[in-house]
Structures are given as structure tokens and as C-alpha cells.
N, C-alpha and C positions, 0 to 999 in steps of 0.2 A: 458637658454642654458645648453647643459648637458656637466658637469665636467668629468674629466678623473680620470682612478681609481674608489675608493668608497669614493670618495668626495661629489656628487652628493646633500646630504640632510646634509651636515655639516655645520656650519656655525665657519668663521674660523676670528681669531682674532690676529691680528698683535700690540703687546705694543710694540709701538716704537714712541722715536720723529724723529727717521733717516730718512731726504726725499732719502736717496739712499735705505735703507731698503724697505719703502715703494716703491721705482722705481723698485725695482729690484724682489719682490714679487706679481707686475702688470705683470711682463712678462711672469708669469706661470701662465698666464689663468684661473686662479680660484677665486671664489668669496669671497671676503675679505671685513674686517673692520679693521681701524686703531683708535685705542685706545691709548690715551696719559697717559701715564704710568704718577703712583704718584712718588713722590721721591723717591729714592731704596741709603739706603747706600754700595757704591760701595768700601767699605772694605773689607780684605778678608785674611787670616791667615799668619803671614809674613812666616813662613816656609811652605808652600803652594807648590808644584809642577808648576811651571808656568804653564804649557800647561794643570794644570787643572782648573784654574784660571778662564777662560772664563766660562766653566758648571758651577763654580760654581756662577758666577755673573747672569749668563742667569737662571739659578734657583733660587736665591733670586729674580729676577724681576720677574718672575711668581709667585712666592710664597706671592710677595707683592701687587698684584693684589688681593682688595680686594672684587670684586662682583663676587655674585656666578655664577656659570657655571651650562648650564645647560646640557643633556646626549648629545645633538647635537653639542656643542661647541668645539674648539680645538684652544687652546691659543698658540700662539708662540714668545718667548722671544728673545733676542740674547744680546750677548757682545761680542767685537773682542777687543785683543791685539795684539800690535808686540813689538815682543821678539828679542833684540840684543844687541849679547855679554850679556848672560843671563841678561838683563836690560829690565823689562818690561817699556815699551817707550807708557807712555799711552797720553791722550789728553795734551797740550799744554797749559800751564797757561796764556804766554803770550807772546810777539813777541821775547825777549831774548831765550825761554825756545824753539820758534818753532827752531829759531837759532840753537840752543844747539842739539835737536834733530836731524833737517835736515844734520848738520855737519857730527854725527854719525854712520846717517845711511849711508853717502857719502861712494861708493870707496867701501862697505860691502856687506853682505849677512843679510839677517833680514827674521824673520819668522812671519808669522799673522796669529794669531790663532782665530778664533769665535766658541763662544760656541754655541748651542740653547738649549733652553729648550721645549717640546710640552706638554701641557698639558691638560687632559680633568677632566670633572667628577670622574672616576675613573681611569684613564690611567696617566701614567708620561713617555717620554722618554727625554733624554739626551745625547748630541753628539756633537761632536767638527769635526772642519776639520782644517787643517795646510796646508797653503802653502808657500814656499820660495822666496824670492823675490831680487834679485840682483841689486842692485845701481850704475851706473857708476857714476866716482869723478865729483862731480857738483862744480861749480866756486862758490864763495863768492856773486859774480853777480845776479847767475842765480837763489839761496838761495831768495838773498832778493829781486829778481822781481814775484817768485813765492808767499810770504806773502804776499806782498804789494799789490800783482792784485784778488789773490785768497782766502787771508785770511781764512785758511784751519784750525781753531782753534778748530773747535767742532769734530776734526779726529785726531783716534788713532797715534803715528806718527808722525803727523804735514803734512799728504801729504793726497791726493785723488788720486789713481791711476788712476782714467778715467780724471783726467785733465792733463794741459798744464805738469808735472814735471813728469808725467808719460809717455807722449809721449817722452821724450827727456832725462829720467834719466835712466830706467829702460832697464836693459839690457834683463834681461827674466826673466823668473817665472817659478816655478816647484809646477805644482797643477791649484785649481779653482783661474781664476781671480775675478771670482764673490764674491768670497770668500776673497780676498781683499776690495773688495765695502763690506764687510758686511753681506753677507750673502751667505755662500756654497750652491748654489740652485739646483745643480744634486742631492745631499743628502738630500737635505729639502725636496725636492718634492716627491721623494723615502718613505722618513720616511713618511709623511703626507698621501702616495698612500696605503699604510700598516697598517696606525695607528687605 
């Protein structure tokens, strides 16, 4: 079936172990492979600009990608944070720490930044999207039925915005919501139709 853009004869590679990553890069139509990325240490300079924090982790995952590419290939990486109260609020160690999180972001504004990285043979690009995200004050309640049913531990956060604590906490958003799930896909698809 023929791809959109000049996609056509690419063959395009998604490192990720996110099934929302890979859900959400089925929905653009284009023919893909999912690659389970090796270990990437997800360190990263403590005086660092947060909001460049994401490029620079979605670049160390491509860069740690160690089989060659060939001129047809086009690799795509990503890492998403959310940033509140300049607090990068990364994955949740454990049911205390989703606690500690979910309280946080209660009643606030929080920002989720994903980086990606595209890489080919000879091409690299790099690019972030930010979107806003507002919380109304969730109960103590509604905190611990959300862990205990959805156990959301492998998320930036401590939350999924396409489940239950996003239909019911989230007051609105300014920007992609895709881009909450993990990947800004009006712009990936952009970058990748260019690349």
C-alpha cells in the first residue's frame, strides 16, 4: 500500500518498549517496526535546562542503538517528562512515590515535555513538543483507586491520560494530547514526511 509523503521506500523503526508509543504510531498509517531498545542510561546533566532534558534522552536512545542503519532506514526515539513546580516528575518507583506524585500534580498545572530523536544513515533531527496540562484537586480516594485498579508505574507522572484519572481529573490541556500519551504525532509525521 502506498505511504503518504516520501515515505514510500523507507523502512522506519520505532525503539521503544511503550505499547502507547507503539499504539499511537499505528495510527499514522505508515509501515513500521518495533525494536526493543537495549539499556540507555537515562542520566542527564543536573544543571540541564529541563525542557531540553527530553532531546537529550531521546538522543542518547538512538545513539545507543547499536546495529547499523542502512540509507533506507529511519530510526525514531522518544522520552517524555512532566515538569511541575520546576520538578521533573519522572516514572514512580513505587506505590508511596505514585502517592507523592499524584498529590502534586492535584489542584496544579504541569507541563509534559517528549523529546524525539529521527535518525538515519546520514541525517539526525531533533525536536520536542510541550504541552500543558491542568489537574482538578483529586480526593485521597480517588489517588488510591486509580494505583490500585491501573497501576500506572511505567508512566512519566504516575498517570495515563487516556485512562480512568484522565477522564475525571483533567480539567483541559493546551497543546497535543498525543503528546501526553508519548508521542506529539502532528509533528512526527511532519518531521518524518520531510525527512
Amino acid at each position: 500500500m502506498k505511504q503518504a509523503g516520501n515515505l514510500q521506500n523507507k523502512k522506519i523503526l520505532l525503539v521503544s518498549r511503550s505499547p502507547r508509543r507503539e499504539h499511537l504510531i499505528n495510527g499514522l498509517d505508515i509501515d513500521y517496526k518495533v525494536i526493543y531498545p537495549s539499556e540507555t542510561d537515562e542520566s542527564f546533566p543536573h544543571d540541564m535546562d529541563p525542557y531540553k532534558v527530553p532531546e537529550f534522552l531521546a538522543r542518547k536512545k538512538a545513539l545507543n542503538f547499536n546495529q547499523k542503519l542502512d540509507s533506507n532506514t529511519i530510526l525514531i526515539t522518544a522520552d517524555t517528562i512532566v515538569l511541575c513546580k520546576d520538578e521533573i516528575v519522572n516514572k514512580p518507583k513505587d506505590y508511596p512515590d505514585a502517592v507523592r506524585m499524584l498529590k502534586k500534580l492535584s489542584g496544579n498545572r504541569h507541563t509534559v515535555i517528549t523529546g524525539v530523536c529521527l535518525k538515519s544513515q546520514k541525517k539526525e533531527i531533533i525536536f520536542s513538543a510541550t504541552t500543558d496540562v491542568y489537574f482538578s484537586k483529586l480526593t485521597d480516594e480517588e489517588i488510591e483507586y486509580y494505583l490500585e485498579k491501573y497501576r500506572p508505574y511505567d508512566k512519566a507522572g504516575a498517570y495515563g491520560i487516556q485512562e480512568w484519572i484522565g477522564y475525571i481529573g483533567i480539567e483541559k490541556i493546551e497543546g497535543s494530547f498525543f503528546n501526553v500519551m508519548g508521542l506529539p504525532l502532528h509533528k512526527l509525521y511532519s518531521k518524518l514526511k520531510h525527512f
